[in-house]
Each structure stands twice: as structure tokens, then as C-alpha cells.
C-alpha positions in Angstrom: 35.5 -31.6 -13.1 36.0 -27.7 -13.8 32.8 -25.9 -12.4 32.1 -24.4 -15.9 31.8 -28.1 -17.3 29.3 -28.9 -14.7 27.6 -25.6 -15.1 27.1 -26.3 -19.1 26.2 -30.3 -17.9 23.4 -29.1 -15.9 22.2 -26.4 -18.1 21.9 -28.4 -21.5 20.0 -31.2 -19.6 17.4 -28.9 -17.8 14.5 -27.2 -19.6 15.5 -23.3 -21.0 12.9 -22.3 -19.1 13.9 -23.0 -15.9 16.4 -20.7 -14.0 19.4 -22.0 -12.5 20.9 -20.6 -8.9 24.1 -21.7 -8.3 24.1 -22.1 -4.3 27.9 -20.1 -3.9 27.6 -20.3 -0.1 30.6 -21.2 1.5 32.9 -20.6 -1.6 35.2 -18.1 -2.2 34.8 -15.1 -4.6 37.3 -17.2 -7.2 34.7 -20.2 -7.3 31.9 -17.9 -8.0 33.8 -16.0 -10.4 34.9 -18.9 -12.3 31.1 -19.8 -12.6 30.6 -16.1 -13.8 32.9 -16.4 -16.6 31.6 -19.4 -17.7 27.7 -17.0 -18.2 26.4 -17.8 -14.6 25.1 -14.9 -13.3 22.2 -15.7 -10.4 23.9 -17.3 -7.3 22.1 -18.0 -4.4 23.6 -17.8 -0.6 22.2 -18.2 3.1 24.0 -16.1 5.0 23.6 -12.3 4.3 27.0 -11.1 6.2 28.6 -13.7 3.4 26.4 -12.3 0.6 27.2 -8.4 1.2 31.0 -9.5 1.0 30.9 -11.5 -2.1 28.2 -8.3 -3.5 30.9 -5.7 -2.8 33.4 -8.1 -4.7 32.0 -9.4 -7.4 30.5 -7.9 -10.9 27.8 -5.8 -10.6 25.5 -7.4 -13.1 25.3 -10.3 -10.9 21.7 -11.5 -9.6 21.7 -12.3 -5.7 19.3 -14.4 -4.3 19.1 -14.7 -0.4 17.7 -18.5 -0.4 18.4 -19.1 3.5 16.2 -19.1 6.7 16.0 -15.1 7.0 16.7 -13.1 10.6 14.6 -10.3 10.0 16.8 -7.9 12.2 19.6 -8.6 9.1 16.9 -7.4 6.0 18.7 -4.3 5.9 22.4 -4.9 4.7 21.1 -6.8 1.5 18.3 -4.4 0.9 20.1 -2.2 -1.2 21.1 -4.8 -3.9 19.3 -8.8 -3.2 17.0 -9.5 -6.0 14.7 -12.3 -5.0 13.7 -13.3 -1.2 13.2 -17.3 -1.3 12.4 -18.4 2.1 10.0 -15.7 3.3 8.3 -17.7 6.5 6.9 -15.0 8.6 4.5 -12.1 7.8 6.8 -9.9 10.2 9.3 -10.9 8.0 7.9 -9.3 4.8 6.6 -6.1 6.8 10.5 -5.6 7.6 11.7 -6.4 3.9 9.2 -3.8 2.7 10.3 -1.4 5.3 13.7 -1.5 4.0 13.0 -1.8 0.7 11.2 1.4 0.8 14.2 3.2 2.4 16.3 2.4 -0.9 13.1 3.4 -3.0 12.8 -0.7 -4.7 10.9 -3.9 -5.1 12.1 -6.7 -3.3 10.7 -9.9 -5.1 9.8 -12.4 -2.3 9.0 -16.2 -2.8 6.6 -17.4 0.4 7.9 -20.8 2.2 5.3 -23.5 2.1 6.3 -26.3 4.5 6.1 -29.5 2.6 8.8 -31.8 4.2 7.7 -33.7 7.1 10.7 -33.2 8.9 10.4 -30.8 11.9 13.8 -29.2 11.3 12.4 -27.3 7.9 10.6 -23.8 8.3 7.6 -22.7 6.1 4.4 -21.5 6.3 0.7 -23.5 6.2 -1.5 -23.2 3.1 -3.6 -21.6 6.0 -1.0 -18.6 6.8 -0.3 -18.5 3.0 -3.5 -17.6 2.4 -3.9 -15.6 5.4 -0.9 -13.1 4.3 -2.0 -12.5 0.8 -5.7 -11.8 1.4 -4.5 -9.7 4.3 -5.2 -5.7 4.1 -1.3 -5.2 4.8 -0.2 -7.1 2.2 -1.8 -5.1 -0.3 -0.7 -2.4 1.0 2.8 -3.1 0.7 4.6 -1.3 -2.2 8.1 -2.1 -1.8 7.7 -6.1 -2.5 6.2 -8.4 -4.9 5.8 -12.0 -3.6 5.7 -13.3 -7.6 5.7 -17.5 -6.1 5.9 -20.1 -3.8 9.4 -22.0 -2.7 9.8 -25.7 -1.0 11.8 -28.1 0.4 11.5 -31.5 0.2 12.4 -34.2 3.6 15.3 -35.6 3.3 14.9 -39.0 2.3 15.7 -41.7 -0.1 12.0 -42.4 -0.9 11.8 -40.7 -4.3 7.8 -41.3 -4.1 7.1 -39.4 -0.5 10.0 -36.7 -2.2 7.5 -36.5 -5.4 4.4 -36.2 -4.1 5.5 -33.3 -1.6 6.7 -31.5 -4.4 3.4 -32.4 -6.4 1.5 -30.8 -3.3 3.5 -27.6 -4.1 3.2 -27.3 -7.9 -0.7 -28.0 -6.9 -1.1 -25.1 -4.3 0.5 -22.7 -6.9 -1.8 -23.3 -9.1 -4.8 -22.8 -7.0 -3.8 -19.7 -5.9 -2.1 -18.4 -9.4 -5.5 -17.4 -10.5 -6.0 -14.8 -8.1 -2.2 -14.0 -7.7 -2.0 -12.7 -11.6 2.1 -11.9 -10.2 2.8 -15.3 -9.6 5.8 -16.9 -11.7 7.9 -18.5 -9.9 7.7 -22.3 -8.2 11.5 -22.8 -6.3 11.8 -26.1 -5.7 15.1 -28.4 -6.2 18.6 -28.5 -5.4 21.4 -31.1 -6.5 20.1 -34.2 -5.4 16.6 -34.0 -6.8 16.3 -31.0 -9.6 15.3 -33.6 -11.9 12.5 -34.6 -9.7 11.2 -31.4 -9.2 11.3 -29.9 -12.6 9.3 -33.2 -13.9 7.0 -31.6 -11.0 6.5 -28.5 -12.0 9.6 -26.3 -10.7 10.8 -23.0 -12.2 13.4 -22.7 -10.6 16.5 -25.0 -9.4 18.9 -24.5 -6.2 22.0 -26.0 -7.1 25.2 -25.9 -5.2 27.7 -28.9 -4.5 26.3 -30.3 -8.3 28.1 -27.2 -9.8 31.2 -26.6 -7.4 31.7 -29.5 -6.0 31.1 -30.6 -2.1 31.1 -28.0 0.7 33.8 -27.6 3.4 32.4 -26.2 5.9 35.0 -26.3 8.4 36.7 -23.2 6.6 
């Protein structure tokens, strides 16, 4: 099936009010182009080397979101152009996307990584360290970045209960600190195997890749 069909498939079954990012890592330029032509225009990738090349290729009026475990010694080739931050994990993390940021006078939008999947393999931060980072005096100090939600991964496993209720322990944490956090609007959680799931649980925002262009070869 042509990536524009499943791009329309998914898009008329979700909700309009959650936002689509089509995961383009490991595709080339034509794939993501083909999904552009078709009105895509946030896609999502987890390497930044990968990301600058497809930037520097690509239409301009493209939205790139860096949804991969981030090196913080790598913030600063995407920090002229990414848009949104998902998997911030680290406080030292955000001090550096600030820093570069500043250096290109804009507002990186961040998305903290809570760790709900029980799997060991999957980085995030406590509800502790959450906490910790956005009372802290640094934080609100920082004028470069806007953490405006929360992001998640789920284990993975074929229990669509123990898949549920960690994204139900998500959707719940954002709420308890959306008070407070008046920025908040984003809950990333979901990619093609269990959007569905996690939109009946509360998410904003889907990460979908081998749903829209099919499965990855990552031998290439």
C-alpha cells in the first residue's frame, strides 16, 4: 500500500486532535517526501546526523521532531531548526538544549521522559526527578526551552492490560502536574503497534513509523 493511503488510513481513524509524527528514520528523502505531498508535515527521527541531512534536503516548512535517546554532546547541529525535544531524560540534557538554543536566539519545546515500561532497556526519568527538575531554580531560569508535556514508552509486550495501565499511569501524572505547569499540552505516547491504545488513554500525540511506510530495513 502507497504511504499516502496509509497516511489518510491512519489520519481519518484517529481523533483531529491528536498530532501525527510520521517516524521517517531510516528512509530515504523520497519516502518522506512522498508523505509530504500527500499533507504530512511533522516527521519524527532518532538520529540527529540523519535528521540534519534530511533538514537540509527537504521543504522548509517541515516540522522535525528529534524523538530518540538524545547525546547531549550532539544538541547543537539540530538546534538551529528541531521543533519539539521528545525524550529529554536528564536535567544536563536540557541545561545543554537551552545553551544552544540561546546561541540561535529560540525556544526549543521539550517533552520530559517518564519511565513507565518495566523493561530495563527503556530510559526516562522518575515522577521523583520529574518533579525535581521543574520545581528546580534552574529550570525557571531557563529561557531558551519550554518543556510544554510528558512522553512514554510502553514494555514491549503482548499484554494489552500491563500496556494500558502504564500508559494510564502517564495520562495520570500529567494531569497532576498540569495544574501547576499552565504550559503543558502535550502527552507523547504511541507508535504503530498500540496508538489506538494510547489515544483511548489519553495521548496527544502518536509516533508512527513502519504503520505509514512500511517495515524498516535497517541493514541499509
Amino acid at each position: 500500500m502507497a504511504i499516502s493511503e496509509n497516511l489518510n488510513r491512519i489520519k481519518a481513524q484517529i481523533n483531529p486532535k491528536v498530532t501525527l509524527v510520521a517516524v521517517s528514520k531510516t528512509k530515504p528523502v523520497s519516502d518522506i517526501q512522498e508523505a509530504y505531498n500527500a499533507g504530512q508535515r511533522i516527521f519524527g527521527e532518532n538520529k540527529i546526523q540523519e535528521m540534519v541531512a534530511k533538514y537540509d534536503e527537504l521543504p522548509k516548512d517541515i516540522s522535525w521532531h528529534m524523538i530518540g535517546h538524545l547525546q547531549k554532546n550532539k544538541v547543537k547541529y539540530m538546534a538551529h531548526f528541531v521543533d519539539l525535544i521528545h525524550g529529554v531524560d536528564s536535567f544536563t540534557t536540557l541545561i545543554e538544549i537551552n545553551k544552544q538554543a540561546k546561541k540561535h536566539n529560540r525556544v526549543i519545546h521539550c517533552l520530559l521522559q517518564l519511565k513507565i515500561a518495566q523493561e530495563d532497556s527503556k530510559f526516562g526519568l522518575s515522577k521523583e526527578e520529574i518533579n525535581n527538575i521543574l520545581n528546580s531554580y534552574d529550570y525557571k531560569n531557563m529561557e531558551n526551552i519550554q518543556v510544554v508535556g510528558l512522553m512514554g514508552m510502553a514494555s514491549f509486550v503482548d499484554d494489552k492490560n500491563q500496556i494500558k495501565q502504564e500508559f494510564s499511569s502517564l495520562k495520570a501524572f500529567y494531569d497532576e502536574l498540569k495544574p501547576s505547569q499552565t504550559q503543558f499540552n502535550t502527552i507523547s505516547m504511541g507508535m504503530s503497534g498500540d496508538y489506538p491504545l494510547a489515544i483511548e488513554q489519553g495521548s496527544t500525540m502518536i509516533r508512527v513509523g513502519s504503520a505509514i511506510f512500511g517495515n524498516r530495513n535497517y541493514a541499509n
